[in-house]
Structures are given as structure tokens and as C-alpha cells.
N, C-alpha and C positions, 0 to 999 in steps of 0.2 A: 504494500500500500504506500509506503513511501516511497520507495524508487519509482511507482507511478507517478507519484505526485511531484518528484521532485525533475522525473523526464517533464511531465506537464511546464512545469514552469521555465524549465530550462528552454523549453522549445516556445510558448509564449515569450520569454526574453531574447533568442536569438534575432530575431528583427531590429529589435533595438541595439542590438551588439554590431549587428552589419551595416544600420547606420554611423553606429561610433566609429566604427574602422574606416581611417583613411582611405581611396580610392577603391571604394566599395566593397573593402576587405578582404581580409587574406585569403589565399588560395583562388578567390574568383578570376578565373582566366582572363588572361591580359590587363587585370589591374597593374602588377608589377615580377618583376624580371624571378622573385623570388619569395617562395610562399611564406609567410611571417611576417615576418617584420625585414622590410628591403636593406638589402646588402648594406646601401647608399646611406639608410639612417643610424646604420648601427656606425657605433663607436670601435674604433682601432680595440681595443679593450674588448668589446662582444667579441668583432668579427674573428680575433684570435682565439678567442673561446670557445667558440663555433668548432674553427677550423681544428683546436684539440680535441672537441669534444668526435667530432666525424674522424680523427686519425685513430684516436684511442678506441671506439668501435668496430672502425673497422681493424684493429689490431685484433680485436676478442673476435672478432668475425671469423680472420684468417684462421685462429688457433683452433674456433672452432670444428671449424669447415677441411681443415686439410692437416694431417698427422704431420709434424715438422718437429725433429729436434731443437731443443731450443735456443740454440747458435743458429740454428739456421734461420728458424722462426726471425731471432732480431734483426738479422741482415736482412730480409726480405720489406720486413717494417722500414728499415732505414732508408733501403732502396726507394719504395712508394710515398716514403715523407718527400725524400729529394725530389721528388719529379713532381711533386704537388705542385710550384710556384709556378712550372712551365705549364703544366696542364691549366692550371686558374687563369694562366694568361690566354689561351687557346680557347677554352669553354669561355672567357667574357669576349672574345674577337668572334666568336658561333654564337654566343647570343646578341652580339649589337648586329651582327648581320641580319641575323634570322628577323628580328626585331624589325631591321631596315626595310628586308622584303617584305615584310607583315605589312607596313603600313604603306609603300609601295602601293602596294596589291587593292588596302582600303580604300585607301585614296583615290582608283581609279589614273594611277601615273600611266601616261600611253609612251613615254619617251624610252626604248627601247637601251639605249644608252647606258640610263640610272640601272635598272633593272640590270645588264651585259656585269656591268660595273658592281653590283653588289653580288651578282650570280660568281662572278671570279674571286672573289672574297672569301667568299662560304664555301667555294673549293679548296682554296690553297688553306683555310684555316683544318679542312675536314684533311687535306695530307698532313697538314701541320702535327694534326691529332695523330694520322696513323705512324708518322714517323718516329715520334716520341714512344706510340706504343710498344711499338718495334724496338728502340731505346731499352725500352723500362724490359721487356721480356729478355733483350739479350743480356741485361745485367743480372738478372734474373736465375738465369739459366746459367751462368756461372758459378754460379751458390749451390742452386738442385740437383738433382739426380731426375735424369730423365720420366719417370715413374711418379716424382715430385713435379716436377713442371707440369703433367699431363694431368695430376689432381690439382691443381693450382687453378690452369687452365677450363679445367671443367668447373671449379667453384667459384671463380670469381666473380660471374655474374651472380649467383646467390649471396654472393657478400656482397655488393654492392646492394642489390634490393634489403636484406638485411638490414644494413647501415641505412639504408632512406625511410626504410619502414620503420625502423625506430627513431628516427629524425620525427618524422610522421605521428606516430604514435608520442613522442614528446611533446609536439604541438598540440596533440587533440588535448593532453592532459594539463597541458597550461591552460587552454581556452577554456573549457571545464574548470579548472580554479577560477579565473577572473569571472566566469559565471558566476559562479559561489559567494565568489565576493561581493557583488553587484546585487546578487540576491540576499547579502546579510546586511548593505547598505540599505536597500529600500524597507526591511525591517524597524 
């Protein structure tokens, strides 16, 4: 009977939640680049926070997910730390693109040009991407045993979804508090 009551209110007060949220709140597609609270407004202080808090899961991810001595285990973390700043530089050059043609596209641009010009962008950033990956697997593979690389290989995609789903699941459990709160204030 209370957790009816207490979804009842929560879901009465979301309205009011999603007009408090700037640019019509988080997650809602194409408000902003990134679900939360945007990259742009956080603080040097969060975004570092952030950034340990997604290295450090996905460290438990790895250990999880693939049997690795633990010398090896660190070198593989240390590898994936390194390559983080050139990847972050690469995924924000794929999303201002992507972002570029988005609105491109909205807008109705017929000038063949613009469009030529961000389409060559979004290619050379997507080799940019695979050449790094290429990068990060050959340093990779220096550490493993072929048997290790090919379980790495197969889990990584589940760590990855892993580390986002609880990114995810982190947000839903903050928005949920700030409910709570919001509901002990109108009390």
C-alpha cells in the first residue's frame, strides 16, 4: 500500500520535475549532448569524478567479466586509463559532428557543401576511432595470452553496457532521491 502510494505521487510529481529541468530534462533526446547533468555544466571537480567513477567500474567490470591474473588485470586497466584522453577527444569530435548533421538535416540546409564538409569529419573522426582501437588492442595483446585477448575481446562489449547500465541505474537512483526530497519539502 505504500509503495503504491508512494509510485502514485512520484508519478503525479514527475511533471513538475521535467519542468524544473533545464532544457526539458534529462535524458529527453536532443535536449543535451549528455544524459544528467551536461558535460559543459559540471565542474572540472565533477567531470573528474565522473571520469573515476566510469574507470573504476569499469575496472570491476573487467575483473569481473574475464579471468586475469592480477599483474595482468593492472596492466590492462592502465592501458584503457591511457587511451581514455585520446578516445574523449575523438567521441567529442563524433558528437559535434553528428550534432552538426543533426541540425543540418533540421534545418532543411540544401547547400550540398556544408553537409560534403561535415560528412568528411564524421569519417576521418570514425578512422580516428578505429585506429586508436587498433592502438589500444595491440598494446593489449602484449600483456595477454592469446586465449586472454579472445575472452577480453568477447566481453568487452558487456562491460561496456555494464559500466553504462550502472551509470544509468545511478541516475535513476538520484532522480528518485531528489523526488523524495521534493516530496518531504511540500510536506
Amino acid at each position: 500500500m505504500k509503495r503504491a502510494l508512494l509510485i502514485a505521487m512520484i508519478a503525479a510529481l514527475l511533471p513538475a520535475l521535467a519542468v524544473a529541468q533545464p532544457h526539458g530534462g534529462p535524458g529527453r533526446p536532443g535536449a543535451h549532448g549528455h544524459r544528467g547533468r551536461p558535460l559543459h555544466r559540471m565542474s572540472a571537480k565533477q567531470r573528474e569524478q565522473l571520469r573515476k567513477t566510469m574507470r573504476t567500474a569499469r575496472a570491476a567490470a573487467l575483473r569481473a567479466e574475464v579471468a586475469l591474473p592480477a599483474s595482468a588485470h593492472a596492466k590492462i586497466v592502465t592501458i584503457l586509463d591511457g587511451f581514455d584522453v585520446q578516445r574523449q577527444k575523438i567521441q567529442r569530435e563524433l558528437h559535434r559532428t553528428g550534432r552538426a548533421l543533426h541540425l543540418l538535416v533540421r534545418a532543411g540546409e540544401t547547400d550540398d557543401a556544408l553537409f560534403k564538409h561535415a560528412i568528411d569529419r564524421m569519417m576521418a573522426a570514425r578512422t580516428k576511432s578505429s585506429a586508436l582501437r587498433a592502438q589500444e588492442f595491440a598494446a593489449m595483446r602484449k600483456v595477454l595470452t592469446p586465449k586472454q585477448t579472445a575472452q577480453l575481446l568477447m566481453a568487452l562489449p558487456r562491460i561496456h553496457e555494464s559500466v553504462h547500465k550502472g551509470m544509468r541505474s545511478s541516475r535513476k537512483s538520484r532522480l528518485r532521491r531528489q523526488a523524495l526530497e521534493l516530496l518531504k519539502q511540500r510536506d
